[in-house]
N, CA, C and O atoms as a Maestro MAE file, in Angstrom:
{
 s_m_m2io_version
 :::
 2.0.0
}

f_m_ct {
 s_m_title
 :::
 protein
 m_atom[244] {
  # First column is atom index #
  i_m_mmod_type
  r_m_x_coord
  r_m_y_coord
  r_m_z_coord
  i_m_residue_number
  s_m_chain_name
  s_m_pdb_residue_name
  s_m_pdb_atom_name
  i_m_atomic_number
  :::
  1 25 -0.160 85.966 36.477 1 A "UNK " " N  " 7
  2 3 1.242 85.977 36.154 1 A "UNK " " CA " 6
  3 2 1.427 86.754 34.848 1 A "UNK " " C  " 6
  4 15 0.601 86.759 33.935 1 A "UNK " " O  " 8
  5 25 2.637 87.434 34.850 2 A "UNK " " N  " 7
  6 3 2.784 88.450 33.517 2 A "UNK " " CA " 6
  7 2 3.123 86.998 32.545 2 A "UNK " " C  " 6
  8 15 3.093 85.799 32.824 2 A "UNK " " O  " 8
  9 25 3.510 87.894 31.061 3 A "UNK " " N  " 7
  10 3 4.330 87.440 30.254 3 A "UNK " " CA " 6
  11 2 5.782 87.328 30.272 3 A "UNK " " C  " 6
  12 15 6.434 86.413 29.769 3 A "UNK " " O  " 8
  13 25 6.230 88.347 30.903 4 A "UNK " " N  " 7
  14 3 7.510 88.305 31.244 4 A "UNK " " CA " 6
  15 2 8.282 87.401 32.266 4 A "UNK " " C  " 6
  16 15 9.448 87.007 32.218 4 A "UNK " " O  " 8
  17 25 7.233 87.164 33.277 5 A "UNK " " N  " 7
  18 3 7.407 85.737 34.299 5 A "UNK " " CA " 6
  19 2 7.456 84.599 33.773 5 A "UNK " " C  " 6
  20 15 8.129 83.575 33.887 5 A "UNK " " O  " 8
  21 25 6.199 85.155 32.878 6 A "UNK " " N  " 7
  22 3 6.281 83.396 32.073 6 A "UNK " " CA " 6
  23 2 7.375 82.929 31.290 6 A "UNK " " C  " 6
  24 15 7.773 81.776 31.121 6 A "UNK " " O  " 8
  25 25 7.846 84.140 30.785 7 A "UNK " " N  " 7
  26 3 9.378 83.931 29.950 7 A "UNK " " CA " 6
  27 2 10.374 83.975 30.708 7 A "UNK " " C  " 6
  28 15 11.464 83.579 30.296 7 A "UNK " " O  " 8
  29 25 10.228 84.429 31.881 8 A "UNK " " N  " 7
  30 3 11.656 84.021 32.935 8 A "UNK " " CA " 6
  31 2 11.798 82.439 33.077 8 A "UNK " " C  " 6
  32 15 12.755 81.695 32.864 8 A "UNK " " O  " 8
  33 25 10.331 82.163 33.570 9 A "UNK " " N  " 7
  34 3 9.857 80.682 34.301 9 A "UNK " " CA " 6
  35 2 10.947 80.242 33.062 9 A "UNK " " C  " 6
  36 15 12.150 80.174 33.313 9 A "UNK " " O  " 8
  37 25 10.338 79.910 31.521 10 A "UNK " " N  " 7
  38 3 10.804 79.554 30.442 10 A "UNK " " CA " 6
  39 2 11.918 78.995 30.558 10 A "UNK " " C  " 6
  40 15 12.146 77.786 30.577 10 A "UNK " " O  " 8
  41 25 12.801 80.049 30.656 11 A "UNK " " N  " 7
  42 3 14.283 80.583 29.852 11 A "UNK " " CA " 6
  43 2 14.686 79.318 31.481 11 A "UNK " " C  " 6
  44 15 14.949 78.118 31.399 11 A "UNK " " O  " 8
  45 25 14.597 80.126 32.710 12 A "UNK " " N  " 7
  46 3 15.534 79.227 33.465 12 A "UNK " " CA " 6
  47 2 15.100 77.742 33.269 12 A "UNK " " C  " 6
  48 15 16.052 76.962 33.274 12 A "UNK " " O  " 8
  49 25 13.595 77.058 33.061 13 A "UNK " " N  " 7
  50 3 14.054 75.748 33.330 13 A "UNK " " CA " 6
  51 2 14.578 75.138 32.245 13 A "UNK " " C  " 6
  52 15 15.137 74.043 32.306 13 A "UNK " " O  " 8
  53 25 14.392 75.973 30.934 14 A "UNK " " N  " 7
  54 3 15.431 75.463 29.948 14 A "UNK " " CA " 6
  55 2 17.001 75.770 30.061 14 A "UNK " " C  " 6
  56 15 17.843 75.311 29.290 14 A "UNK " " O  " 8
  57 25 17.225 76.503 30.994 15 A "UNK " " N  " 7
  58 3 19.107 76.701 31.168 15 A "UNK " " CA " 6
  59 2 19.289 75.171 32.431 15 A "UNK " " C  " 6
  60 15 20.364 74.584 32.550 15 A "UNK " " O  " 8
  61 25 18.032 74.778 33.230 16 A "UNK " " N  " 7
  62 3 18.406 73.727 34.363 16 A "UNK " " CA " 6
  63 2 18.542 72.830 34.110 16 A "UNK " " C  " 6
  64 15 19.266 72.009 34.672 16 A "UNK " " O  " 8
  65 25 17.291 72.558 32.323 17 A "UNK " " N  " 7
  66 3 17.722 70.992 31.745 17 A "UNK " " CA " 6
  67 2 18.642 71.192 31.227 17 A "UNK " " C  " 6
  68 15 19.586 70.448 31.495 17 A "UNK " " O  " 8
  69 25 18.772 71.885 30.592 18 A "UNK " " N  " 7
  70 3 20.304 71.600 29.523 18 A "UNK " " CA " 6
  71 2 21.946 71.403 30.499 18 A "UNK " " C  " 6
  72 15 22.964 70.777 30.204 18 A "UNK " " O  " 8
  73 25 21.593 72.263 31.750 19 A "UNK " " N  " 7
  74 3 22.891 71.787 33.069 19 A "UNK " " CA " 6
  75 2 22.523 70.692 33.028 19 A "UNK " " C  " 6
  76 15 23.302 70.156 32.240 19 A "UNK " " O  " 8
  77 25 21.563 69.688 33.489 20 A "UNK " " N  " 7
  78 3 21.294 68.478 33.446 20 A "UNK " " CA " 6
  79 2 21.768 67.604 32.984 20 A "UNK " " C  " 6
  80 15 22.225 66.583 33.498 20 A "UNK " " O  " 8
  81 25 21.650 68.190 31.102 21 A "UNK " " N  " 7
  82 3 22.054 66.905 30.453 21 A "UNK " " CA " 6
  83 2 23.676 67.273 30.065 21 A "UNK " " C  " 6
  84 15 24.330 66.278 29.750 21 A "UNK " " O  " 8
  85 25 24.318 68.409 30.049 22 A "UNK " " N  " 7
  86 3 25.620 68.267 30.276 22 A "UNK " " CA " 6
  87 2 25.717 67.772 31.103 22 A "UNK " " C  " 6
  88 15 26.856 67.392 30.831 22 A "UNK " " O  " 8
  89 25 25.492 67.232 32.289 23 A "UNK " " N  " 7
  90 3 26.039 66.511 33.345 23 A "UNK " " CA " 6
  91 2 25.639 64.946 33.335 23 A "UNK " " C  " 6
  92 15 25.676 64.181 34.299 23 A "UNK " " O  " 8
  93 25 25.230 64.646 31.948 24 A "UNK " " N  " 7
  94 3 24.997 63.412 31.708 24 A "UNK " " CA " 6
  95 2 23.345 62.887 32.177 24 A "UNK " " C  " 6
  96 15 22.794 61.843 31.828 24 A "UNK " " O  " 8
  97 25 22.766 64.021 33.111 25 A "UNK " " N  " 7
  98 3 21.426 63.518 33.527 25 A "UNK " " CA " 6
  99 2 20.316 63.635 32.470 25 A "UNK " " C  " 6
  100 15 20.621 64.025 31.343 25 A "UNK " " O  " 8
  101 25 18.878 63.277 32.810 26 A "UNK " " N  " 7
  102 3 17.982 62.708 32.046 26 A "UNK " " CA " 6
  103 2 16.850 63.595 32.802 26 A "UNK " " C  " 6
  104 15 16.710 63.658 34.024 26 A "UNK " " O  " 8
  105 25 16.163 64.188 31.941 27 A "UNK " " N  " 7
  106 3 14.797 64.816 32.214 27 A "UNK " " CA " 6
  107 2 13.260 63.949 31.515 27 A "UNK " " C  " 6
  108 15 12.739 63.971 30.399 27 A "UNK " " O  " 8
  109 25 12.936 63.265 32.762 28 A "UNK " " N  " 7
  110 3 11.623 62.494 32.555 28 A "UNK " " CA " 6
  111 2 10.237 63.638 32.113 28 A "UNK " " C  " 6
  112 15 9.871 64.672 32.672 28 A "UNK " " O  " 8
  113 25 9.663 62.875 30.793 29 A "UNK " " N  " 7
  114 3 8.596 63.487 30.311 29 A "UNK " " CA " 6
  115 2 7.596 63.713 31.715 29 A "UNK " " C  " 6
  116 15 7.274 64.901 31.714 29 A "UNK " " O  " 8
  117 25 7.246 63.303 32.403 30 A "UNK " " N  " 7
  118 3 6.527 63.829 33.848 30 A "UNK " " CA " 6
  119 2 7.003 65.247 34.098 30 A "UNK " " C  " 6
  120 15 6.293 66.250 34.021 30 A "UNK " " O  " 8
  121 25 8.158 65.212 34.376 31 A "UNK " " N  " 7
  122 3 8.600 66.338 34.821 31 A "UNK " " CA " 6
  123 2 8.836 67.498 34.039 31 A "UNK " " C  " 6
  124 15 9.159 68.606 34.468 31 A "UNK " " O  " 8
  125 25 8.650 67.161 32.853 32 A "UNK " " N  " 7
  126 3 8.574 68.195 31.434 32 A "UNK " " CA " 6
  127 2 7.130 68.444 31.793 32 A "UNK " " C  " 6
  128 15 6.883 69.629 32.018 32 A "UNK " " O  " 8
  129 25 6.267 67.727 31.884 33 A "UNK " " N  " 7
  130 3 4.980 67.709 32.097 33 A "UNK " " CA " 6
  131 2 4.272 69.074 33.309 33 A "UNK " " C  " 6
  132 15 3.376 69.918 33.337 33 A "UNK " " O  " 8
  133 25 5.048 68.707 33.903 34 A "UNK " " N  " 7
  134 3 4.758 69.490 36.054 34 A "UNK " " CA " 6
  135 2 5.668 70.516 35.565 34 A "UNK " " C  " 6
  136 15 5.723 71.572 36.196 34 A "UNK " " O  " 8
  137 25 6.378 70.358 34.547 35 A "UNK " " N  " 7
  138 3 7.261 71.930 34.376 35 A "UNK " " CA " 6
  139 2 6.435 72.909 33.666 35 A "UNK " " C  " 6
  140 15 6.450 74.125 33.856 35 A "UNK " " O  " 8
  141 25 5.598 72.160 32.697 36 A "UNK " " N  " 7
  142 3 5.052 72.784 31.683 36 A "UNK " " CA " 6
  143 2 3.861 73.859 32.745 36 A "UNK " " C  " 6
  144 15 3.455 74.998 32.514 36 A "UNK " " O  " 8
  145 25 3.664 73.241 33.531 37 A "UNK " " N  " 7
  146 3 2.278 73.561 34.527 37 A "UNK " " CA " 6
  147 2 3.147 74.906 35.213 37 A "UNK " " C  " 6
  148 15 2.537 75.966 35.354 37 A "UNK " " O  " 8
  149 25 4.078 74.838 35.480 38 A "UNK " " N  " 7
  150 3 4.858 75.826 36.498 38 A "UNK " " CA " 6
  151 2 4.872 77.001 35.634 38 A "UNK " " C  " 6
  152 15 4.398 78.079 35.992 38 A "UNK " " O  " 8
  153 25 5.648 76.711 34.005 39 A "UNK " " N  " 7
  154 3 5.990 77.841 33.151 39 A "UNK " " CA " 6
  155 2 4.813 78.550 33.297 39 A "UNK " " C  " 6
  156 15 4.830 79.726 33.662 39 A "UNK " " O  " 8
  157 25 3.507 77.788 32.981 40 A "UNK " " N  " 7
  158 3 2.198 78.642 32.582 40 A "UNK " " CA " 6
  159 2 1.192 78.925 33.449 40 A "UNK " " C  " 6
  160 15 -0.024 79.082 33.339 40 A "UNK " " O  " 8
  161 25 2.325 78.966 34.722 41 A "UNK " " N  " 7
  162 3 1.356 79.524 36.470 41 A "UNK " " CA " 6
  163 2 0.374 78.691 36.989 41 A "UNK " " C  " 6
  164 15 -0.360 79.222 37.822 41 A "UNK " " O  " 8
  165 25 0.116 77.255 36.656 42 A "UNK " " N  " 7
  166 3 -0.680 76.613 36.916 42 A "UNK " " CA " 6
  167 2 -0.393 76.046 38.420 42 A "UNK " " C  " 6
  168 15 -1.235 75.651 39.226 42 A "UNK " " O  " 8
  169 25 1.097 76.117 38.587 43 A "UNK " " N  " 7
  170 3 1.687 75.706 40.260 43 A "UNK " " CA " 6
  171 2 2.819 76.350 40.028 43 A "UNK " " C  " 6
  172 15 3.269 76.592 38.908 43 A "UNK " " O  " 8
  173 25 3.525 76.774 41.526 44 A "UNK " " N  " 7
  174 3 4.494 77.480 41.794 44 A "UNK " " CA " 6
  175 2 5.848 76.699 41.940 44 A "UNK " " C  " 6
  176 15 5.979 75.557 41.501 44 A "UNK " " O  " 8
  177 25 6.931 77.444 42.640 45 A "UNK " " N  " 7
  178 3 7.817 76.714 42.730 45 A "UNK " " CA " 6
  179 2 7.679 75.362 43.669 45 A "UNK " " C  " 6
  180 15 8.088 74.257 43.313 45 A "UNK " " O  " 8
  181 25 6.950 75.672 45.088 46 A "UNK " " N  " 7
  182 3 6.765 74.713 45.764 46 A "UNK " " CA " 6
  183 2 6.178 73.373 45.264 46 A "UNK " " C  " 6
  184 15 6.574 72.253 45.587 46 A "UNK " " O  " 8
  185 25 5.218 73.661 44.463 47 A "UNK " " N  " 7
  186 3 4.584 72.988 43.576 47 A "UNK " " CA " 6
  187 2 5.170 71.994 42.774 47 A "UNK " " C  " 6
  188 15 4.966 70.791 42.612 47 A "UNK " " O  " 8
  189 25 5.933 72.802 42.330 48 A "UNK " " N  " 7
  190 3 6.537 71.810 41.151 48 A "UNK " " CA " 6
  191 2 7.781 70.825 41.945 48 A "UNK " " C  " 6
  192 15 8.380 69.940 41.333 48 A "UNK " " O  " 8
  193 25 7.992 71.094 43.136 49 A "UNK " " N  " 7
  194 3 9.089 70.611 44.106 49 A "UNK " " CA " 6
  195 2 7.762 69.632 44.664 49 A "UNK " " C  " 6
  196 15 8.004 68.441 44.468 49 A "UNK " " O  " 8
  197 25 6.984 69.776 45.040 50 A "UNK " " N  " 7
  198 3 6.422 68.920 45.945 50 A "UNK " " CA " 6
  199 2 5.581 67.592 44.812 50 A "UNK " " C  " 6
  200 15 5.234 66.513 45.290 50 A "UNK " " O  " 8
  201 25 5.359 67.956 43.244 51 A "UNK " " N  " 7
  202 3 5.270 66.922 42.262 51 A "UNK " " CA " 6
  203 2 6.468 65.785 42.130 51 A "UNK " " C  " 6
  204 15 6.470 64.564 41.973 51 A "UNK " " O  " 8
  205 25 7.371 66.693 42.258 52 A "UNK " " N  " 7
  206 3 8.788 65.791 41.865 52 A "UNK " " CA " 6
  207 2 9.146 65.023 42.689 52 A "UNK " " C  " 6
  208 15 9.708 64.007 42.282 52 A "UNK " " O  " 8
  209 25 8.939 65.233 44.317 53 A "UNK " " N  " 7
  210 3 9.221 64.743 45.528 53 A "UNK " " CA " 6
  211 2 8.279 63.303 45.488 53 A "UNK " " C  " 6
  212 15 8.605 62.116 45.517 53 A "UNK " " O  " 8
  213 25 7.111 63.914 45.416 54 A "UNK " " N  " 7
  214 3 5.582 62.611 45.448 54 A "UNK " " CA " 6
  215 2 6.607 61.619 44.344 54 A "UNK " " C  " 6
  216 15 7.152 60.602 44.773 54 A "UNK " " O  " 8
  217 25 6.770 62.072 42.902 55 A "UNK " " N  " 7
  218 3 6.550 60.929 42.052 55 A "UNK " " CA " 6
  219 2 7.761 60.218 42.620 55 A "UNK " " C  " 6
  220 15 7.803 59.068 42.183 55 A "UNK " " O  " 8
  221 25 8.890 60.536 43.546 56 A "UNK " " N  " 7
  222 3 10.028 59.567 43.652 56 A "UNK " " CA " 6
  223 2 9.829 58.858 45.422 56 A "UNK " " C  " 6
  224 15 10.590 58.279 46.198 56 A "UNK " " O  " 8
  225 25 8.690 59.204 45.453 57 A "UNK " " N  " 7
  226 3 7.993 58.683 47.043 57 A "UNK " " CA " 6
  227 2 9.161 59.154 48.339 57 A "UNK " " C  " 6
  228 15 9.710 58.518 49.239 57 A "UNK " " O  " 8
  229 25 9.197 60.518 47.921 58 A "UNK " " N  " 7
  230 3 10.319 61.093 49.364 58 A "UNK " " CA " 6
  231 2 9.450 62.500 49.784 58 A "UNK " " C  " 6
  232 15 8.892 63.383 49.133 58 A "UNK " " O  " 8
  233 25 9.615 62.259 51.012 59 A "UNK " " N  " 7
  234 3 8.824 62.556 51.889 59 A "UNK " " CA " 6
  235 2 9.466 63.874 52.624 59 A "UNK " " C  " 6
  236 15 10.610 63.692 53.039 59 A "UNK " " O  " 8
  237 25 8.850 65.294 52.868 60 A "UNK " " N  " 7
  238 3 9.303 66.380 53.346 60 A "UNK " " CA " 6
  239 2 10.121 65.971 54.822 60 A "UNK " " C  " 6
  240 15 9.629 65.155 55.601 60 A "UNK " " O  " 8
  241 25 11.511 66.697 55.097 61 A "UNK " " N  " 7
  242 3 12.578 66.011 56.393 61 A "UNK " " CA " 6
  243 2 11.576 67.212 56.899 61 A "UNK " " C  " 6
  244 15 11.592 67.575 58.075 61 A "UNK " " O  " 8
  :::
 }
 m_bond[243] {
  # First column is bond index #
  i_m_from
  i_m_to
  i_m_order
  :::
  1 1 2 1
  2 2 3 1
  3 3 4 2
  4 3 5 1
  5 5 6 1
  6 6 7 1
  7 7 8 2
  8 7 9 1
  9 9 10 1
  10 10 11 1
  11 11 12 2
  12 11 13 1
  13 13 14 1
  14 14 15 1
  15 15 16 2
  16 15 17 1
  17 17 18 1
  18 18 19 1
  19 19 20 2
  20 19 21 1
  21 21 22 1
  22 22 23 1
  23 23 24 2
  24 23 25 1
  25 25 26 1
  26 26 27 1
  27 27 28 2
  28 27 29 1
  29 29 30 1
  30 30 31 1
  31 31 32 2
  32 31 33 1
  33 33 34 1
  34 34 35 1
  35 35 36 2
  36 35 37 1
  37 37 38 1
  38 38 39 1
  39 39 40 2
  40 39 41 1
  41 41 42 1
  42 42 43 1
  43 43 44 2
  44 43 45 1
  45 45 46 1
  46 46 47 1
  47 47 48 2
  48 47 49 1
  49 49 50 1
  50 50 51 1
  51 51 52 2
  52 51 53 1
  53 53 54 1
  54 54 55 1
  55 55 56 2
  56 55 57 1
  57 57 58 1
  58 58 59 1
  59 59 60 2
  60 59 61 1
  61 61 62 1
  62 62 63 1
  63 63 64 2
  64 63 65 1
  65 65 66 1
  66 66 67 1
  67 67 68 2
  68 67 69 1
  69 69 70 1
  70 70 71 1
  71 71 72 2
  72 71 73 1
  73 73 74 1
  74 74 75 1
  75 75 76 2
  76 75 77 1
  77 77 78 1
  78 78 79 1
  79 79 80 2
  80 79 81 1
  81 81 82 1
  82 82 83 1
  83 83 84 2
  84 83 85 1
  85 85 86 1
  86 86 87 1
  87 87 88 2
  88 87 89 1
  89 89 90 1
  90 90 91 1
  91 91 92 2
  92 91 93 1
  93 93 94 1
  94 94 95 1
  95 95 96 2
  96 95 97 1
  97 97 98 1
  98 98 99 1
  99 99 100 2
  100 99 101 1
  101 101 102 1
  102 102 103 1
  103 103 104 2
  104 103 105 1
  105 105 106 1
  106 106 107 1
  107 107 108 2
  108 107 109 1
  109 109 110 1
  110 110 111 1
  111 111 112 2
  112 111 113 1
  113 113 114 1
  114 114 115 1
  115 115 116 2
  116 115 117 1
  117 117 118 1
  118 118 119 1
  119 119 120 2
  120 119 121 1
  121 121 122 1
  122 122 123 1
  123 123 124 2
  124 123 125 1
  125 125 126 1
  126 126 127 1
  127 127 128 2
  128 127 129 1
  129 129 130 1
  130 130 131 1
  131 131 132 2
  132 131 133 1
  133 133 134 1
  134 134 135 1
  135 135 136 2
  136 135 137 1
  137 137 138 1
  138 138 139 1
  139 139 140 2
  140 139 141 1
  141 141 142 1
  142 142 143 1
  143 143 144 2
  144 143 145 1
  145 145 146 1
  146 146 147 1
  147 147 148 2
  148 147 149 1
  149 149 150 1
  150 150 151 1
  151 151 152 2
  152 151 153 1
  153 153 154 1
  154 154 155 1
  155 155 156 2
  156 155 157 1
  157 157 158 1
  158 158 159 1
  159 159 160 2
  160 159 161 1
  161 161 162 1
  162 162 163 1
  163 163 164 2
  164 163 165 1
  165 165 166 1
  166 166 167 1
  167 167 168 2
  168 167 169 1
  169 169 170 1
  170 170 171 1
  171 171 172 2
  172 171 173 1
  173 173 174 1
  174 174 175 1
  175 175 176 2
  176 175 177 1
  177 177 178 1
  178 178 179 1
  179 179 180 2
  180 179 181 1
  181 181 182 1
  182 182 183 1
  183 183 184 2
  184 183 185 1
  185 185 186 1
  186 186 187 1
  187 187 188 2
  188 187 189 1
  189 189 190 1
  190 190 191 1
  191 191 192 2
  192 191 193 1
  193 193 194 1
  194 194 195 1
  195 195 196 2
  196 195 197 1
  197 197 198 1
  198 198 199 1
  199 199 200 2
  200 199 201 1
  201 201 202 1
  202 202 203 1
  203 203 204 2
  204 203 205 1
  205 205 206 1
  206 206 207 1
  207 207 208 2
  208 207 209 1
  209 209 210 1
  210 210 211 1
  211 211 212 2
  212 211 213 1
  213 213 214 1
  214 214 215 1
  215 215 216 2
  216 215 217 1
  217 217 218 1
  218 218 219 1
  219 219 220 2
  220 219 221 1
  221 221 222 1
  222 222 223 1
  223 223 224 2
  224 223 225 1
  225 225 226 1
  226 226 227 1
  227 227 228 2
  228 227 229 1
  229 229 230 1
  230 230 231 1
  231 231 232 2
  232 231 233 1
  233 233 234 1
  234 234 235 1
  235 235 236 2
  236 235 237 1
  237 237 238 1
  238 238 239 1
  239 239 240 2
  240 239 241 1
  241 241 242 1
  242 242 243 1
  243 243 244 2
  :::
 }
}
């Protein structure tokens, strides 16, 4: 993964939390955690969708 991906990755999931918490929602350190892994190419998007899914025990329709 470039640097420049990595600073895309960055920039958007910091524009998704901050929609978040204007909308009154809450970003769990886990998921700061599985984000951190995504920014720095360690898992992809699916990835980081299929962490978030497991930890709330919901299951692919």
């Amino acid at each position: 993964m470039t640097v420049d991906e990595a600073r895309r990755r960055a920039e958007n999931l910091s524009l998704a939390v901050h929609s978040s918490e204007m909308e009154g929602g809450m970003v769990s350190s886990e998921f700061l955690r599985d984000a951190k892994d995504y920014v720095n190419g360690l898992i992809d998007e699916d990835g980081l969708v299929a962490r978030t899914r497991a930890r709330y025990g919901l299951t692919s329709v």
